[in-house]
VODRENLO-515642 format. One record per residue (C-alpha): residue in three letters; y, x, z. Coordinates in steps of 0.5 Angstrom, whole numbers, plus 500, padded with zeros to 3 digits. Layout:
ALAYXZ/...
This chain:
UNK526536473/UNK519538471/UNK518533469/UNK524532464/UNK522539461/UNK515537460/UNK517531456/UNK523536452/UNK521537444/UNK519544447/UNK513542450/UNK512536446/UNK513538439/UNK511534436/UNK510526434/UNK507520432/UNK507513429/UNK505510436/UNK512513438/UNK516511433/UNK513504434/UNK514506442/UNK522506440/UNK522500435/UNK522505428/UNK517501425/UNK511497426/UNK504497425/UNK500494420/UNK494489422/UNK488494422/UNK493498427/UNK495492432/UNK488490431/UNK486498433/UNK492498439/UNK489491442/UNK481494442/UNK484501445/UNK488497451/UNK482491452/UNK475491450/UNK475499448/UNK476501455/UNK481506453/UNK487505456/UNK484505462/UNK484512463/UNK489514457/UNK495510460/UNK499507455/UNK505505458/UNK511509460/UNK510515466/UNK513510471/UNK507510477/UNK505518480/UNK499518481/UNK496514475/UNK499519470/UNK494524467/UNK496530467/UNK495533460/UNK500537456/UNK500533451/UNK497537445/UNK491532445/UNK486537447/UNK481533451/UNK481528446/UNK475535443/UNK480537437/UNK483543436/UNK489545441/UNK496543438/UNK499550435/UNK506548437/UNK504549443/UNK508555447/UNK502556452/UNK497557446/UNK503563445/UNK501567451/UNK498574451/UNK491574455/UNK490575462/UNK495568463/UNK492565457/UNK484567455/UNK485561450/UNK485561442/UNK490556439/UNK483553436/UNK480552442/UNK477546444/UNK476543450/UNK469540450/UNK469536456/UNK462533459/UNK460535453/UNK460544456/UNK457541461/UNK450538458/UNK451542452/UNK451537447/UNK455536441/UNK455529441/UNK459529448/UNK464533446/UNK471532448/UNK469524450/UNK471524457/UNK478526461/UNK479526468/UNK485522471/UNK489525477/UNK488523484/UNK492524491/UNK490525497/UNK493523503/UNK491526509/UNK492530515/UNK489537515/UNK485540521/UNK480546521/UNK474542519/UNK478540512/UNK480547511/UNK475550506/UNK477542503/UNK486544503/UNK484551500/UNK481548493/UNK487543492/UNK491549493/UNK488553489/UNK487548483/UNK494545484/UNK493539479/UNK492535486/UNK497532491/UNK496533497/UNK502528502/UNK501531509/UNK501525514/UNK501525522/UNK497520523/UNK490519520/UNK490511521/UNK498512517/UNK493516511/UNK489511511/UNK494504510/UNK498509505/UNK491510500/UNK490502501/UNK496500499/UNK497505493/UNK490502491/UNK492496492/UNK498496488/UNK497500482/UNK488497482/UNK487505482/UNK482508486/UNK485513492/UNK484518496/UNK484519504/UNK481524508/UNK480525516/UNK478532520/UNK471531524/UNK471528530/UNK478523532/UNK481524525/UNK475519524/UNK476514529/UNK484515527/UNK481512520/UNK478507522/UNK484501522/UNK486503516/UNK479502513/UNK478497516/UNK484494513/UNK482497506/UNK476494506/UNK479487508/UNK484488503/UNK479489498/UNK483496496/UNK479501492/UNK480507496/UNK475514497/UNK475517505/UNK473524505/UNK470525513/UNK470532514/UNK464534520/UNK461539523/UNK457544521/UNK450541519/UNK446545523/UNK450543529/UNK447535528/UNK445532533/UNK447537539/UNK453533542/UNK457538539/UNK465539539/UNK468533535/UNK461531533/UNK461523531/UNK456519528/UNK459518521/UNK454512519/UNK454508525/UNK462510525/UNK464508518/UNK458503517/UNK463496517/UNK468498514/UNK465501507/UNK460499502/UNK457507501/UNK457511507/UNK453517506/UNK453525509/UNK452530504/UNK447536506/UNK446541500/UNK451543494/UNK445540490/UNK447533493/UNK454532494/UNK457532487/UNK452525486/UNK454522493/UNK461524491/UNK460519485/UNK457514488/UNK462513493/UNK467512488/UNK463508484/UNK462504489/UNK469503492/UNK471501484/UNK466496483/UNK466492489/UNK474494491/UNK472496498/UNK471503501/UNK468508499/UNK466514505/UNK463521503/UNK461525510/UNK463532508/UNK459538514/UNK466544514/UNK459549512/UNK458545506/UNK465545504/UNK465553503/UNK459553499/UNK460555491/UNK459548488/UNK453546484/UNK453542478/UNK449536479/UNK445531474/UNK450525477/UNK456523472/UNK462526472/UNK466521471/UNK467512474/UNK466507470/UNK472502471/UNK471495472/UNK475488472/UNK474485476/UNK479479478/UNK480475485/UNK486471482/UNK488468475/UNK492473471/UNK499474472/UNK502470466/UNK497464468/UNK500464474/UNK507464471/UNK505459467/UNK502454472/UNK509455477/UNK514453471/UNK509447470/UNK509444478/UNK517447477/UNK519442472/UNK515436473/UNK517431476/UNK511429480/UNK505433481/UNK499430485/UNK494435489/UNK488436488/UNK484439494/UNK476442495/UNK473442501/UNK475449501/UNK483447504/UNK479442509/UNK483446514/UNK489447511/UNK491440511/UNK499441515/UNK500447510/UNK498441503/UNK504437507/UNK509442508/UNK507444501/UNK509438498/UNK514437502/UNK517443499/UNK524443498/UNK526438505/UNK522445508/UNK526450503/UNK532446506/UNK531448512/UNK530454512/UNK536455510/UNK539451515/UNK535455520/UNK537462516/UNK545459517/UNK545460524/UNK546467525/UNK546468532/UNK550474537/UNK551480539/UNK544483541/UNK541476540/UNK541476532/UNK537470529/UNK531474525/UNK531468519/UNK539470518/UNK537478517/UNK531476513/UNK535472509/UNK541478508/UNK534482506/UNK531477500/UNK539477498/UNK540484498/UNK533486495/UNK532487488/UNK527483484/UNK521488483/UNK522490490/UNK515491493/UNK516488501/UNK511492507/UNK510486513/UNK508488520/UNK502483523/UNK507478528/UNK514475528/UNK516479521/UNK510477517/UNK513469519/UNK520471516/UNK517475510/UNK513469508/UNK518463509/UNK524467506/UNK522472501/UNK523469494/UNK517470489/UNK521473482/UNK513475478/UNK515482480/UNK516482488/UNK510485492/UNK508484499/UNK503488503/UNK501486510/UNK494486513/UNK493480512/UNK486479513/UNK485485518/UNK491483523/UNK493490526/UNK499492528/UNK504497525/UNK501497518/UNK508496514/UNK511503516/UNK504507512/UNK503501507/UNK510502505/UNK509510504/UNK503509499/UNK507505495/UNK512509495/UNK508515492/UNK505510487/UNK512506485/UNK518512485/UNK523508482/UNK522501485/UNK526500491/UNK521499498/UNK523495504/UNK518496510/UNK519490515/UNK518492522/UNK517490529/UNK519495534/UNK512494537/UNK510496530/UNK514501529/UNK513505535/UNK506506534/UNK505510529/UNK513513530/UNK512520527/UNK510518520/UNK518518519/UNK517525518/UNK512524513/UNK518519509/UNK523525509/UNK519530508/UNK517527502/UNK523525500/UNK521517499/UNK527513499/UNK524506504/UNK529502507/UNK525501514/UNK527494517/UNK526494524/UNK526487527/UNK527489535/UNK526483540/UNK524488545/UNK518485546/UNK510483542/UNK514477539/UNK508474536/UNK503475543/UNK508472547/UNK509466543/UNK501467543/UNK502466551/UNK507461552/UNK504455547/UNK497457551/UNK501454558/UNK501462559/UNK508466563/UNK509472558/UNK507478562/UNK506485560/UNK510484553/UNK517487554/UNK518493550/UNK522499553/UNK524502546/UNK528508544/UNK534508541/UNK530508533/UNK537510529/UNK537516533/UNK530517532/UNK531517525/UNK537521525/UNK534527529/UNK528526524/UNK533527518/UNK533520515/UNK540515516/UNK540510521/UNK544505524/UNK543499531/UNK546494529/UNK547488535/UNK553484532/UNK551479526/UNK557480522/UNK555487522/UNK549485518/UNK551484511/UNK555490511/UNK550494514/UNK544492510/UNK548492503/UNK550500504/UNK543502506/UNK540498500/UNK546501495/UNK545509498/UNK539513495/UNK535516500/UNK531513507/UNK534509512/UNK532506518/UNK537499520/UNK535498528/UNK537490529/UNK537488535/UNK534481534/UNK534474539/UNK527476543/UNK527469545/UNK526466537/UNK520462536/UNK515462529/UNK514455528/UNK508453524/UNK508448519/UNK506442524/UNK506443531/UNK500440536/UNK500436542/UNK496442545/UNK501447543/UNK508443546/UNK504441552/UNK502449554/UNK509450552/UNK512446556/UNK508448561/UNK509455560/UNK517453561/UNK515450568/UNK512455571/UNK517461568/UNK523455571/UNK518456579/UNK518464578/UNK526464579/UNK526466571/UNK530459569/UNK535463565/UNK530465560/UNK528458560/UNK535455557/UNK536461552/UNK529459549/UNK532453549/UNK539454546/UNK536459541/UNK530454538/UNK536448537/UNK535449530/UNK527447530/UNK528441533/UNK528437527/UNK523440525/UNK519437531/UNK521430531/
């Protein structure tokens, strides 16, 4: 509603050519295109004054439209320029100088404007003089998380989705052991985020005092700045150059600030007030890549080239070019549907990729759900996935998943769990209700690690220590305010699944998958079939045969795909 209001010509008074070209009631002229193309591109100008449509909270400015940080006159139109002194000391012709009050020069008037910036935290002692100044300047959100390591997965996510830089920030002591994972994931992915590490009063350096961590040697492989601030003096230029350097290289930024620090008066410093933006790419843009699938889709034969730098990815080349006898079967793996409590996943997965919307952004657990998101999640050119694909860490689609909600508002998220997953960092469900962020979560539950099983058995190793003993997780999130729903028999998949797609709000589907469904890679090793066969006997001498001919009944389908 807040925001509706202020987008209604109380508040906005006023208009433009660039909104009537915006609503298609006129075109521009060449100067103009050539003027709009310089704003967007070379100038650098879109990159902090956002031109699209307020889609993606957390990259809007905040600004009452009335162009005063632009360093001309305020808009007279507007009602808060009406307003009798103590509320409003401002004149209608003030002027909003921006840097330029700062160095007290007039050729920087008005040049420079600050962009919003969420931080995803949980609030200890140590952060308290932090958690006031938010609250007292109120232009920044604060999300409330239970779990650091859930702050610092949801900040990458955010950063990777969106190419901003974002913001997390732990309590002195385990709040930075909590962070770390994330990080480290961060890091990895090559997420632009800031970690505020809050410490112990400085004085009390070195003294093994309560909750004392050594921030640099914590942080060091995890970021590509990580320093501690000391004086008022030093931390507005550690502070930009944290953010600089996490924009720049696209990586983790981490400032060390001690609790007696945070409750000094700030001090203005000699560093710039604001980031420069780079544009980097790591892979060719959007439309080439568009451009480049519908050249391999619509010819009739096409010949791989291959560096040295797919020397060891010859199977995936093979299976690539034999893509649509693999397409063919998945689909015939995902046509088997399994029973009651032993549901085959691929026959889920599938009714996912069916049911979700083109433009939906999927979150993948590191294990058997990565696998199934991978082969049947059809790319459209607006679909996502996250996962910690470089880092490898377990129960990363939950949080991921609640920083691209808060990035993305209205396009639909999907985070797919394992019940290994998801048990981990249980409590964040609280964080999606409390904030009110309508993620679909998935839970694949095989009641056991899949993957390290799997990882087991092809070593010639019985699985041992791998079952899980999970809580009923549709209860757990009913009792935490969201919907949830067990779903043990196959029919019951589609309907179910197609409900909770279809409803506003967050919901959690526990599926009761087969725990003996085995990930098949692209081209099956000698080693691997001989450790399995293996595993087999020695399962068959402990008496657990059972187990055996279920494995077997379960993975018919891949048969051919081994032979």
């Amino acid at each position: 509603m807040i925001a509706l209001y202020e987008r209604s010509a109380e508040m906005n008074p006023f208009s433009s050519k660039f909104d009537a070209w915006q609503a298609g009631k006129c075109q521009l002229t060449e100067e103009e295109k050539l003027g709009y193309e310089l704003f967007k591109e070379k100038g650098l100008c879109a990159e902090c004054h956002i031109l699209d449509p307020d889609e993606r909270a957390g990259k809007v400015l905040f600004t009452d439209h009335t162009y005063d940080n632009l360093g001309i006159p305020s808009n007279p139109g507007n009602p808060f320029f009406k307003v009798s002194a103590p509320y409003n000391t401002c004149g209608k012709d003030t002027m909003d100088l921006g840097l330029g009050s700062r160095l007290r020069d007039p050729e920087e008037y008005g040049k420079f404007r600050v962009p919003t910036l969420r931080n995803i935290a949980v609030t200890g002692d140590s952060l308290n003089e932090v958690n006031e100044a938010v609250r007292k300047n109120g232009r920044l959100r604060w999300i409330h998380v239970r779990h650091e390591e859930t702050g610092a997965y949801a900040a990458a996510a955010e950063a990777q989705l969106t190419g901003e830089l974002a913001c997390c920030a732990g309590s002195s002591g385990p709040g930075h052991v909590h962070l770390i994972n994330g990080l480290y994931d961060a890091q990895r992915s090559g997420a632009r985020v800031l970690a505020i590490a809050s410490t112990i009063p400085s004085r009390e350096f070195g003294t093994e005092y309560f909750q004392e961590t050594n921030t640099i040697k914590l942080f060091d492989d995890c970021s590509y700045y990580n320093q501690v601030a000391t004086t008022p003096e030093q931390f507005p230029r550690m502070l930009q150059g944290a953010m600089q350097a996490a924009i720049s290289s696209c990586g983790v930024g981490v400032i060390g600030l001690p609790g007696d620090l945070a409750a000094e008066n700030a001090t203005a410093g000699l560093s710039s007030t604001f980031s420069f933006p780079t544009r980097q790419r790591v892979c060719p843009a959007e439309q080439e890549i568009r451009e480049l699938a519908d050249l391999l889709n619509n010819a009739k034969k096409v010949t791989l080239y291959c560096g040295i730098g797919a020397k060891d990815a010859h199977p995936e080349l093979v299976q690539l070019a034999k893509y649509e006898k693999v397409r063919e079967n998945l689909r015939s793996a995902a046509a088997v549907r399994g029973k009651e409590e032993k549901i085959q996943p691929e026959y889920v997965i599938s009714v996912v990729d069916e049911l979700s919307s083109d433009d939906a952004i999927f979150t993948v657990d590191t294990g058997m759900t990565c696998v199934w998101g991978a082969r049947y999640l059809q790319a459209t050119g607006m679909r996502k996935m996250l996962g910690s694909f470089n880092h490898g860490s377990m129960a990363n689609a939950m949080p991921q998943a609640i920083g691209a909600a808060l990035a993305y508002p209205g396009r639909q998220v999907v985070a797919l769990c394992g019940d290994g997953g998801i048990s981990m960092l249980l409590g964040d469900l609280a964080t999606i209700v409390q904030y009110h962020l309508p993620i679909k979560l998935i839970v694949f539950n095989n009641r056991s690690l899949g993957m390290v099983k799997l990882e087991m058995e092809v070593a010639g190793l019985p699985d041992w220590q791998t079952t899980m003993l999970n809580p009923d997780f549709a209860r757990v999130a009913l009792s935490m305010g969201m919907a949830g729903y067990n779903v043990i028999n196959p029919d019951d998949v589609f309907p179910t699944l197609q409900k909770v797609f279809n409803a506003d709000g967050p919901a959690l589907v526990n599926i009761m998958t087969d725990p003996n469904a085995l990930a098949m890679p692209p081209k099956i090793e000698f080693s691997q079939m001989l450790g399995f066969a293996q595993t087999m006997y020695k399962l068959m001498m402990e008496g657990r045969s059972k187990e055996v001919l279920d494995t077997i009944d379960t993975n018919l389908k891949h048969w051919k795909d081994v032979f």
